[in-house]
N, CA and C atoms as a LAMMPS dump frame, in Angstrom:
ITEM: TIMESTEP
0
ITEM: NUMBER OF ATOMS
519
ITEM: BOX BOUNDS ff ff ff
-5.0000000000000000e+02 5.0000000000000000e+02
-5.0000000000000000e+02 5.0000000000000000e+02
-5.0000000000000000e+02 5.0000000000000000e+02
ITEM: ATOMS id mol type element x y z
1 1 1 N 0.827 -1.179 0
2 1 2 C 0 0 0
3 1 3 C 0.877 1.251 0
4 2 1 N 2.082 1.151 0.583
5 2 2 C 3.238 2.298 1.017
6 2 3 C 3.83 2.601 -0.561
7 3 1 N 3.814 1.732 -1.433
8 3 2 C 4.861 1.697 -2.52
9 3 3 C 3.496 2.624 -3.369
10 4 1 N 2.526 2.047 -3.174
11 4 2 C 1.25 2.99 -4.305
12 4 3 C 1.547 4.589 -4.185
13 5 1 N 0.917 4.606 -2.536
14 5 2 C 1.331 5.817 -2.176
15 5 3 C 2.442 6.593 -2.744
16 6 1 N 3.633 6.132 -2.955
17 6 2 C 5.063 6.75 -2.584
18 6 3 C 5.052 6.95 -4.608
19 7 1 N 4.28 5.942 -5.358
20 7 2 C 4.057 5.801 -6.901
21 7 3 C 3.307 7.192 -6.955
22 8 1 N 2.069 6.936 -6.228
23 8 2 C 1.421 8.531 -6.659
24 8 3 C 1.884 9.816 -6.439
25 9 1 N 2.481 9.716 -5.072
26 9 2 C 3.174 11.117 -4.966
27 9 3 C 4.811 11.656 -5.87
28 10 1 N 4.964 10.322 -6.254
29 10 2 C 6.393 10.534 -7.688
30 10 3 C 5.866 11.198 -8.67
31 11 1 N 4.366 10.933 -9.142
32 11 2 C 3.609 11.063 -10.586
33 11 3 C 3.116 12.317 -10.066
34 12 1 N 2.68 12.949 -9.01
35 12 2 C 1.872 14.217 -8.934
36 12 3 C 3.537 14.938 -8.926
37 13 1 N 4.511 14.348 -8.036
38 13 2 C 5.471 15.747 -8.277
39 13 3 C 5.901 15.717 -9.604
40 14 1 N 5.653 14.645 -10.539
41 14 2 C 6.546 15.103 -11.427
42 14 3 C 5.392 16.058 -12.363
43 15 1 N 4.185 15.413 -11.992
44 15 2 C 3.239 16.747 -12.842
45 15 3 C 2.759 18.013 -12.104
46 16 1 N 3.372 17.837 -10.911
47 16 2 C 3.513 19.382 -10.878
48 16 3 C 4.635 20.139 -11.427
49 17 1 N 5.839 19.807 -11.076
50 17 2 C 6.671 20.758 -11.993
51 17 3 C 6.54 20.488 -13.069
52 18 1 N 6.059 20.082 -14.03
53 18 2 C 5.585 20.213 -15.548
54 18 3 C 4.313 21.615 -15.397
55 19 1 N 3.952 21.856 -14.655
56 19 2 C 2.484 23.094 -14.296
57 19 3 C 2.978 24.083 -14.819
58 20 1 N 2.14 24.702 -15.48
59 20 2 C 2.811 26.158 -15.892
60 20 3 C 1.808 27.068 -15.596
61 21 1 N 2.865 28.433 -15.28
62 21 2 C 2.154 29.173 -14.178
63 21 3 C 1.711 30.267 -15.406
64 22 1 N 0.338 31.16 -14.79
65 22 2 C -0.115 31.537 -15.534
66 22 3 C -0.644 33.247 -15.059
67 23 1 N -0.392 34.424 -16.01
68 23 2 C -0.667 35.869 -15.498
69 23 3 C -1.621 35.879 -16.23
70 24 1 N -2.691 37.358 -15.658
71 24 2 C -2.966 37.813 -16.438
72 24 3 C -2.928 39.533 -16.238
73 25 1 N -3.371 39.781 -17.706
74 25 2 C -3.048 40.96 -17.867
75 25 3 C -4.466 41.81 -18.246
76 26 1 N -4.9 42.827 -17.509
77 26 2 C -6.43 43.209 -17.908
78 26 3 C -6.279 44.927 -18.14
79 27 1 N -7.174 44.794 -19.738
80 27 2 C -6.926 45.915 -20.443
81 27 3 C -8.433 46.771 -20.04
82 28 1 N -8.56 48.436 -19.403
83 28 2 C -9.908 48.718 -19.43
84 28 3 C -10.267 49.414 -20.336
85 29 1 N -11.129 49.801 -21.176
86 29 2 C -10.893 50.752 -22.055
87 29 3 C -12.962 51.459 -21.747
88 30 1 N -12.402 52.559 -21.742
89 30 2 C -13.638 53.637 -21.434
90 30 3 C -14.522 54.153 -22.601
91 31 1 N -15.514 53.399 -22.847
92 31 2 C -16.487 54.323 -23.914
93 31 3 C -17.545 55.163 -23.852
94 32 1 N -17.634 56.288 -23.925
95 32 2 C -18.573 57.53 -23.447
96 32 3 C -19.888 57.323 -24.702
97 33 1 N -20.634 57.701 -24.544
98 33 2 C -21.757 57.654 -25.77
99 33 3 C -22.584 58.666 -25.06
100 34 1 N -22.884 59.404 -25.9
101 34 2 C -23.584 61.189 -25.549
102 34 3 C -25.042 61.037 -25.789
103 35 1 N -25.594 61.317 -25.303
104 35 2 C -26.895 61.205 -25.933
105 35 3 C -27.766 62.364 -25.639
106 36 1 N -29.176 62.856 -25.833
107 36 2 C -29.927 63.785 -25.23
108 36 3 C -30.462 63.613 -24.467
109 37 1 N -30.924 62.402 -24.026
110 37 2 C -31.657 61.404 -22.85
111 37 3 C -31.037 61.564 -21.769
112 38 1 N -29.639 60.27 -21.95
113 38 2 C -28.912 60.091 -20.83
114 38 3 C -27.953 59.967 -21.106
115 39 1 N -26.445 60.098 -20.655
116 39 2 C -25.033 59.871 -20.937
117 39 3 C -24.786 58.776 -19.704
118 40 1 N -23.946 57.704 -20.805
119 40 2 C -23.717 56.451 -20.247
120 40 3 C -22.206 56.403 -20.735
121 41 1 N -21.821 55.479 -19.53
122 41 2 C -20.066 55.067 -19.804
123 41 3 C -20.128 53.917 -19.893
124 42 1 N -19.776 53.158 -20.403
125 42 2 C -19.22 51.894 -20.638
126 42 3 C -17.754 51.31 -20.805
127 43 1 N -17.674 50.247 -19.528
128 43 2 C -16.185 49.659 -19.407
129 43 3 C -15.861 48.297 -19.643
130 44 1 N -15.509 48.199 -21.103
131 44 2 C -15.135 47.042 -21.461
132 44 3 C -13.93 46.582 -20.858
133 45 1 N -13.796 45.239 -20.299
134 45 2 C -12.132 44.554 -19.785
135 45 3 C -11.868 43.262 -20.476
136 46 1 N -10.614 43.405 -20.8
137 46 2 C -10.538 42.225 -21.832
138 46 3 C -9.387 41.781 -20.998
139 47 1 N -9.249 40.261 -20.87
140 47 2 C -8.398 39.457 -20.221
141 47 3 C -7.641 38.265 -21.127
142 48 1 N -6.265 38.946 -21
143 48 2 C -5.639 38.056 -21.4
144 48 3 C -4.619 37.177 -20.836
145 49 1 N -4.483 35.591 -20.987
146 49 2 C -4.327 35.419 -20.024
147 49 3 C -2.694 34.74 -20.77
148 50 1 N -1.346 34.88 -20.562
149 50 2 C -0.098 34.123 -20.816
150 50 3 C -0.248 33.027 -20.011
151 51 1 N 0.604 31.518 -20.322
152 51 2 C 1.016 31.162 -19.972
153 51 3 C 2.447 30.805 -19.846
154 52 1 N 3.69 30.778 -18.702
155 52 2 C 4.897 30.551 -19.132
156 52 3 C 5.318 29.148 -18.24
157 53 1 N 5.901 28.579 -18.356
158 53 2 C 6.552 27.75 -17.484
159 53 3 C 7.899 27.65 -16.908
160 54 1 N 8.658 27.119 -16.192
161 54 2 C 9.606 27.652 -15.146
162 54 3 C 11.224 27.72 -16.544
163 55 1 N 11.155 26.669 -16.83
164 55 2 C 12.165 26.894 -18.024
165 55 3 C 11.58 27.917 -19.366
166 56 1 N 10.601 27.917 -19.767
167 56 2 C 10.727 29.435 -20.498
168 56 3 C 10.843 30.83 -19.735
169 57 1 N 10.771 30.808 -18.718
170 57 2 C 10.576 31.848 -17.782
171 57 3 C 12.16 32.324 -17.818
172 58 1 N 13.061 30.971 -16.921
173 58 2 C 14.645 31.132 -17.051
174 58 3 C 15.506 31.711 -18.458
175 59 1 N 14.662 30.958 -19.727
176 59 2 C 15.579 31.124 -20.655
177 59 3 C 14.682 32.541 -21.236
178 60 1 N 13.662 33.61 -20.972
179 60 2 C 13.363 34.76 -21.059
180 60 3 C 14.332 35.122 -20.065
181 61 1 N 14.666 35.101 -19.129
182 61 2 C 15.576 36.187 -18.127
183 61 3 C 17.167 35.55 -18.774
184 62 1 N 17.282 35.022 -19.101
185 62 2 C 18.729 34.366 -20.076
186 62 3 C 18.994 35.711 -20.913
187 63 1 N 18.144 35.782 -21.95
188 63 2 C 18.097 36.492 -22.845
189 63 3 C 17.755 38.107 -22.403
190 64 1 N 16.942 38.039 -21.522
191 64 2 C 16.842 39.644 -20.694
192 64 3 C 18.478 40.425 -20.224
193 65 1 N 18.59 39.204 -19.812
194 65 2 C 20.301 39.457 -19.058
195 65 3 C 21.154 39.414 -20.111
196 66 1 N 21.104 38.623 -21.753
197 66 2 C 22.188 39.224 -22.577
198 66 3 C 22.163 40.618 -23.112
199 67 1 N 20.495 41.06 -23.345
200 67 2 C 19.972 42.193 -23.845
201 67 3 C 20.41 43.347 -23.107
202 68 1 N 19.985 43.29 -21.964
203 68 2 C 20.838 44.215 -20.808
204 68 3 C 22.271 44.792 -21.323
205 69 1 N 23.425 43.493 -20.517
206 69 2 C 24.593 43.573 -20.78
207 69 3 C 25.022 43.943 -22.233
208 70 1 N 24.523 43.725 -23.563
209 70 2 C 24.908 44.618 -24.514
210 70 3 C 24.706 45.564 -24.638
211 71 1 N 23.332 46.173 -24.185
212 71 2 C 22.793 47.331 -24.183
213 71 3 C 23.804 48.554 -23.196
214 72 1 N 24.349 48.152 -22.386
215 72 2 C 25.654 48.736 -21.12
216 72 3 C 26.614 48.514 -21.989
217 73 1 N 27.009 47.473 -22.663
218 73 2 C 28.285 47.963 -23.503
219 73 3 C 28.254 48.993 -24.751
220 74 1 N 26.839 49.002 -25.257
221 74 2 C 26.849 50.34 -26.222
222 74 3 C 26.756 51.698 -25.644
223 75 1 N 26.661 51.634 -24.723
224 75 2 C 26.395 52.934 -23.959
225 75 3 C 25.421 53.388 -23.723
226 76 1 N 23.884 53.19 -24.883
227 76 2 C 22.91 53.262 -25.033
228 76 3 C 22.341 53.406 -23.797
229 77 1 N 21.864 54.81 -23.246
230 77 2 C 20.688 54.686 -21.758
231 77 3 C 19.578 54.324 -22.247
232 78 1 N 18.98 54.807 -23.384
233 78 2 C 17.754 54.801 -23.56
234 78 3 C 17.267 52.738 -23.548
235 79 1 N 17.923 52.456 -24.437
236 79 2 C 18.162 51.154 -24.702
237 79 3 C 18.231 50.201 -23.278
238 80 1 N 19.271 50.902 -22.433
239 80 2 C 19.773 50.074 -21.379
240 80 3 C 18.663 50.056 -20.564
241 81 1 N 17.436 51.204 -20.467
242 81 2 C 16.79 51.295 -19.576
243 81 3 C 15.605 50.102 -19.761
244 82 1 N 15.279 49.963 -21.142
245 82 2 C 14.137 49.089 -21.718
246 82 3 C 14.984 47.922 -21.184
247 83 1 N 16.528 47.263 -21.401
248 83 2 C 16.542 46.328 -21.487
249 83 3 C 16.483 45.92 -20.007
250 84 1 N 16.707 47.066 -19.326
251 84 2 C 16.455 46.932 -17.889
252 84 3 C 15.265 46.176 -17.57
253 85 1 N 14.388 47.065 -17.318
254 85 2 C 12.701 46.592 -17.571
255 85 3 C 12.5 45.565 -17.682
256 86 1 N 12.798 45.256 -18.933
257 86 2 C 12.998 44.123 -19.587
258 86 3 C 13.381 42.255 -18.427
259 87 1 N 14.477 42.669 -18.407
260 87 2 C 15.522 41.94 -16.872
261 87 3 C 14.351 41.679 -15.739
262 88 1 N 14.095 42.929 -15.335
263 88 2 C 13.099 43.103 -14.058
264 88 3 C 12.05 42.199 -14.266
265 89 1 N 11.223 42.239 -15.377
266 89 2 C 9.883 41.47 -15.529
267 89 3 C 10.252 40.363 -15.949
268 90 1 N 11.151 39.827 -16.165
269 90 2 C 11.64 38.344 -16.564
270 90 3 C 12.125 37.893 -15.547
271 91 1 N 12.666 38.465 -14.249
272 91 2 C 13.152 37.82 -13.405
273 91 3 C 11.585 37.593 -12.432
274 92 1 N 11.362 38.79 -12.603
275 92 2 C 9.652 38.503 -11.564
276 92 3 C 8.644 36.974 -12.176
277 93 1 N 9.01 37.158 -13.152
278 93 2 C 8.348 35.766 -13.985
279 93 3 C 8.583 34.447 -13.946
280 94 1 N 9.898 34.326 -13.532
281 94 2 C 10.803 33.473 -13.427
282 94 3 C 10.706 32.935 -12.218
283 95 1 N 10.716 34.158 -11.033
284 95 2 C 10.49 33.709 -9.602
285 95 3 C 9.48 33.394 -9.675
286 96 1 N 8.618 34.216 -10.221
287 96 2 C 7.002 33.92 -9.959
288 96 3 C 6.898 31.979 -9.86
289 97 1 N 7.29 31.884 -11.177
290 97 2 C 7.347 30.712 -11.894
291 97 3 C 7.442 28.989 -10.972
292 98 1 N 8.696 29.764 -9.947
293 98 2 C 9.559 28.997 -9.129
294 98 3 C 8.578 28.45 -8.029
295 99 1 N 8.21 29.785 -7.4
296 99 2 C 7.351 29.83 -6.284
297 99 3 C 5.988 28.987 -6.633
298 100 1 N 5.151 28.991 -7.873
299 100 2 C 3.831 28.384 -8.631
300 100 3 C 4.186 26.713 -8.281
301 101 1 N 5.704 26.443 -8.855
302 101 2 C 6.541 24.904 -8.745
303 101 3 C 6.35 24.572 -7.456
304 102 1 N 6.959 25.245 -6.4
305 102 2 C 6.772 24.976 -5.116
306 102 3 C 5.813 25.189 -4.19
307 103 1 N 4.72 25.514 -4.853
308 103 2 C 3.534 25.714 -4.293
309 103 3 C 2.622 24.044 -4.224
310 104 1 N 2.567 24.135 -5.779
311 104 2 C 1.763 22.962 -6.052
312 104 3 C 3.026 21.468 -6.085
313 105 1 N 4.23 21.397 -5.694
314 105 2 C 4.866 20.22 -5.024
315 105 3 C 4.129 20.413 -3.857
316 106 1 N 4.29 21.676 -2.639
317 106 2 C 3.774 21.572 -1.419
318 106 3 C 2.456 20.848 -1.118
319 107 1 N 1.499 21.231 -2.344
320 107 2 C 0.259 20.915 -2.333
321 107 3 C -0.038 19.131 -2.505
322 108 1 N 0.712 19.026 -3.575
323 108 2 C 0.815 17.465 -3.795
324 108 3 C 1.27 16.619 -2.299
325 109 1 N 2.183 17.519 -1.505
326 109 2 C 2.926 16.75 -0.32
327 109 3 C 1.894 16.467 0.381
328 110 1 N 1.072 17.408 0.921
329 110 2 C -0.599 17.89 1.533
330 110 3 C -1.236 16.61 1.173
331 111 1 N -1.266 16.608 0.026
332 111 2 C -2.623 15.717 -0.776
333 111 3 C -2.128 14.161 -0.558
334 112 1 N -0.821 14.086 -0.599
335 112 2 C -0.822 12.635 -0.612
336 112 3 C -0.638 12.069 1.204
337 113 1 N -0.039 13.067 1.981
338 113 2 C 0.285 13.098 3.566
339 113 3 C -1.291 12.747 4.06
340 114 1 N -2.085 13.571 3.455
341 114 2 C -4.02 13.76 3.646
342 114 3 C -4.357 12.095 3.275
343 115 1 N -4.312 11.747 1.887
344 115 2 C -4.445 10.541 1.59
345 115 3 C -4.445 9.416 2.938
346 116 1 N -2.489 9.076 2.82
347 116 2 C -2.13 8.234 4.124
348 116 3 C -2.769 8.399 5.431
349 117 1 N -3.18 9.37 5.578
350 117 2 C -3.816 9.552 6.808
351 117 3 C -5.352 9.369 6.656
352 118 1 N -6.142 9.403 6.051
353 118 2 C -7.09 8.718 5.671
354 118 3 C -7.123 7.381 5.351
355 119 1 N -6.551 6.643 4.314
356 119 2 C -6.581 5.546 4.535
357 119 3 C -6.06 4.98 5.833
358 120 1 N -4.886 5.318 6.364
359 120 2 C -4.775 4.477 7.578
360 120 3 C -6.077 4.9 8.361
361 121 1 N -6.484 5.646 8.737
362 121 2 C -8.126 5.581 9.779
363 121 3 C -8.472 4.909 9.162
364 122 1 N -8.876 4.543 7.772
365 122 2 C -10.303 3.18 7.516
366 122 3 C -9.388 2.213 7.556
367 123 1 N -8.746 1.729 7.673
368 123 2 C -7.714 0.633 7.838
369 123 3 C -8.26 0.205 9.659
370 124 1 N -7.923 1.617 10.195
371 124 2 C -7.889 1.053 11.416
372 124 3 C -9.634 0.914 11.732
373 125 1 N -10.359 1.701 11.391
374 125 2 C -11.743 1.251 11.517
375 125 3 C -12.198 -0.002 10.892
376 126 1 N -11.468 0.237 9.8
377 126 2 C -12.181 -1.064 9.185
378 126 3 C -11.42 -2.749 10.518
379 127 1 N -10.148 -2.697 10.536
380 127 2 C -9.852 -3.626 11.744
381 127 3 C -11.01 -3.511 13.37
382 128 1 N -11.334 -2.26 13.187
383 128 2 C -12.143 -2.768 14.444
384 128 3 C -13.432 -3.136 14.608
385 129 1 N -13.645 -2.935 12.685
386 129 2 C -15.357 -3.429 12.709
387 129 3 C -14.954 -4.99 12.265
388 130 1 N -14.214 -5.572 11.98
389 130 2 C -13.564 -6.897 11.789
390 130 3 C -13.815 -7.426 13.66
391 131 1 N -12.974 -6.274 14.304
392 131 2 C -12.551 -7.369 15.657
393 131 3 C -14.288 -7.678 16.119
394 132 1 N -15.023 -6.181 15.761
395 132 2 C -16.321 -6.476 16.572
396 132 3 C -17.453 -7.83 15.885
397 133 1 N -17.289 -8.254 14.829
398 133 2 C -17.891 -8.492 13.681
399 133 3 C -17.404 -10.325 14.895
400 134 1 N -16.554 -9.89 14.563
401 134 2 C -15.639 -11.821 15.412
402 134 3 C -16.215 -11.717 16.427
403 135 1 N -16.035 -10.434 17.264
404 135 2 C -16.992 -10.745 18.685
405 135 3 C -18.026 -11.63 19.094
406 136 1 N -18.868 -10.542 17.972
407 136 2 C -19.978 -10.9 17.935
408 136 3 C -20.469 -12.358 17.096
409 137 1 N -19.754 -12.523 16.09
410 137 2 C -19.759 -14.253 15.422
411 137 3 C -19.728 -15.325 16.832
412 138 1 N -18.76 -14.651 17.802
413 138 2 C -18.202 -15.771 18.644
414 138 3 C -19.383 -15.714 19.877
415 139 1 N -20.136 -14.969 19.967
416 139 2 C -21.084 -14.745 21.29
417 139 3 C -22.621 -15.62 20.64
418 140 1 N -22.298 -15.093 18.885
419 140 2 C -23.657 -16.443 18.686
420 140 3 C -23.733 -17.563 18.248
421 141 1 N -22.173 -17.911 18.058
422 141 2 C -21.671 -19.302 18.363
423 141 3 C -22.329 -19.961 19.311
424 142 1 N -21.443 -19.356 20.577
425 142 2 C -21.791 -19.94 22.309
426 142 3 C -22.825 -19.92 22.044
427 143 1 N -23.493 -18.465 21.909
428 143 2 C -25.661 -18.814 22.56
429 143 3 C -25.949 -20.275 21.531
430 144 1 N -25.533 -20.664 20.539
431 144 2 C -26.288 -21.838 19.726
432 144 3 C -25.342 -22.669 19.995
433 145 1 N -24.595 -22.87 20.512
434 145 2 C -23.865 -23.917 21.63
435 145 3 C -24.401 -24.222 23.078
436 146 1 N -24.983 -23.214 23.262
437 146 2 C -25.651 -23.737 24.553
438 146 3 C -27.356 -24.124 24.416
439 147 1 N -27.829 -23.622 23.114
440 147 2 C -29.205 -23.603 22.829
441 147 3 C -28.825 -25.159 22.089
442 148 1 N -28.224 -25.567 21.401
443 148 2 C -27.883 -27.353 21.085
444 148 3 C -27.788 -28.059 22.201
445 149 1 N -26.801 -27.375 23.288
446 149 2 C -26.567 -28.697 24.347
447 149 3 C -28.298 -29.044 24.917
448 150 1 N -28.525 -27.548 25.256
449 150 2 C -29.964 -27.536 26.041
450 150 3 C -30.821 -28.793 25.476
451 151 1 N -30.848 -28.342 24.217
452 151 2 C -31.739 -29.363 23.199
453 151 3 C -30.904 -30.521 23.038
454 152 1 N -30.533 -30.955 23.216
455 152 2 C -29.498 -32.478 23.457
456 152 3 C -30.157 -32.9 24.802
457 153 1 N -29.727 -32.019 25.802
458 153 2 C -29.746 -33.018 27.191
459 153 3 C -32.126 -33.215 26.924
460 154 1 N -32.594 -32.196 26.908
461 154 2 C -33.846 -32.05 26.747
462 154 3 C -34.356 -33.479 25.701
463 155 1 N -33.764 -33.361 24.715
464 155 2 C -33.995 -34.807 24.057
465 155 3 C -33.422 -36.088 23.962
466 156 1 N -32.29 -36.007 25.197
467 156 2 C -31.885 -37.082 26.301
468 156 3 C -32.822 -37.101 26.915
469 157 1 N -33.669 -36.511 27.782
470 157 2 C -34.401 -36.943 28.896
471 157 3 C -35.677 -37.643 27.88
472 158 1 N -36.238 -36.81 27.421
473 158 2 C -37.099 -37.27 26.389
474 158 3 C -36.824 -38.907 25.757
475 159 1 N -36.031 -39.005 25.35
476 159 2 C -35.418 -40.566 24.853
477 159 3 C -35.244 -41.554 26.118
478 160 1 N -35.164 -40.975 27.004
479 160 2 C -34.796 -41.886 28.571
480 160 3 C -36.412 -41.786 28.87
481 161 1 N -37.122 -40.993 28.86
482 161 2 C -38.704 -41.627 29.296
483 161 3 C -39.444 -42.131 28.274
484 162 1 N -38.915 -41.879 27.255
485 162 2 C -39.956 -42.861 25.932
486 162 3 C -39.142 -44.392 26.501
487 163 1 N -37.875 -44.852 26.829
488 163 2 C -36.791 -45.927 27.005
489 163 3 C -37.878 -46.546 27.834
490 164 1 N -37.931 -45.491 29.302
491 164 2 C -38.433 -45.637 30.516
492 164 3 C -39.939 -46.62 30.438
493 165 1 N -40.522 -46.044 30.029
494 165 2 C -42.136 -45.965 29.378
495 165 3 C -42.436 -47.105 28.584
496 166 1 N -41.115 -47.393 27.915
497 166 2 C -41.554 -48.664 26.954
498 166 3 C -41.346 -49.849 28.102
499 167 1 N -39.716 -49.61 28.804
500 167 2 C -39.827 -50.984 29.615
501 167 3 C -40.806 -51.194 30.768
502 168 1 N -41.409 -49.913 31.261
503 168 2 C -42.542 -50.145 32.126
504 168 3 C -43.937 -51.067 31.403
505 169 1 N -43.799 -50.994 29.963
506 169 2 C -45.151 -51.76 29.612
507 169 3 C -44.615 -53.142 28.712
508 170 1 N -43.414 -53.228 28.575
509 170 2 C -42.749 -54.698 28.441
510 170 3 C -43.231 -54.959 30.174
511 171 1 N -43.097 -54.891 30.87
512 171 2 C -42.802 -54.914 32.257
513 171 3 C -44.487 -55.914 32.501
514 172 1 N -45.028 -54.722 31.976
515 172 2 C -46.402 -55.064 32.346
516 172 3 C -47.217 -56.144 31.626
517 173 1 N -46.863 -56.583 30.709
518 173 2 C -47.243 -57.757 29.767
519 173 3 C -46.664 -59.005 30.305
């Protein structure tokens, strides 16, 4: 039962770090419409949602960090500053990324720790509706062990006065 366990929680960690973590990004955009009646605003939000995962995340801040460093060797501020930016939100992505990994391993640890501990309680309930189950097999054993003898000795006596009864009227002939 330990080896299942220890099988499932291999297969959830390995599909959790396969998980890819996911932003989003929400655009509002304001539309006025004039009217003579009534003036109404309307706010459309559109959601979009990326997904990256922990190795595209790394190899975006790879490339953030070469973009950078050339951008400092041309001298370029304007440049250096984007590629800055640039760096910054790839590394936030990246961590982000890391933290999403170690969230849902943690979660899997939870889920399968939760598991074992559930099954062992019905394990152990289930053993004690077993022990009571025997108890009780063994208590209506005895009662129909003692309800046979009863009826044994009862149809001993019975057989000893029909015995009785017959030789009293051999007796009497």
């Amino acid at each position: 039962m330990k080896k299942l366990f220890v099988l499932v929680a291999v297969a959830s960690l390995s599909f959790a770090t396969s998980c890819k973590q996911e932003t989003s990004k929400t655009t509002e955009t304001n539309v006025t419409v004039d009217s003579l009646a009534n003036d109404s605003t309307a706010i459309v939000t559109e959601t979009t949602t990326t997904t990256i995962s922990e190795t595209d995340a790394k190899a975006k801040l790879d490339e953030a960090k070469a973009k950078l460093e050339e951008a400092k060797a041309k001298g370029d501020k304007a440049a250096e500053a984007t590629a800055q930016k640039a760096y910054d939100d790839a590394n936030k992505a990246w961590e982000d990324a890391k933290a999403a990994v170690n969230n849902a391993a943690q979660d899997v640890k939870e889920g399968v720790n939760n598991t074992v501990n559930k099954v062992d309680e019905k394990a152990t309930q289930a053993k004690e509706d077993i022990n009571a189950a025997a108890k009780d097999a063994k208590e209506d054993i005895n009662k129909a062990a003692k309800d046979v003898k009863a009826e044994a000795k009862e149809a001993g006596e019975k057989a000893k006065e029909g015995y009785n009864n017959t030789l009293d009227k051999l007796k009497a002939k």
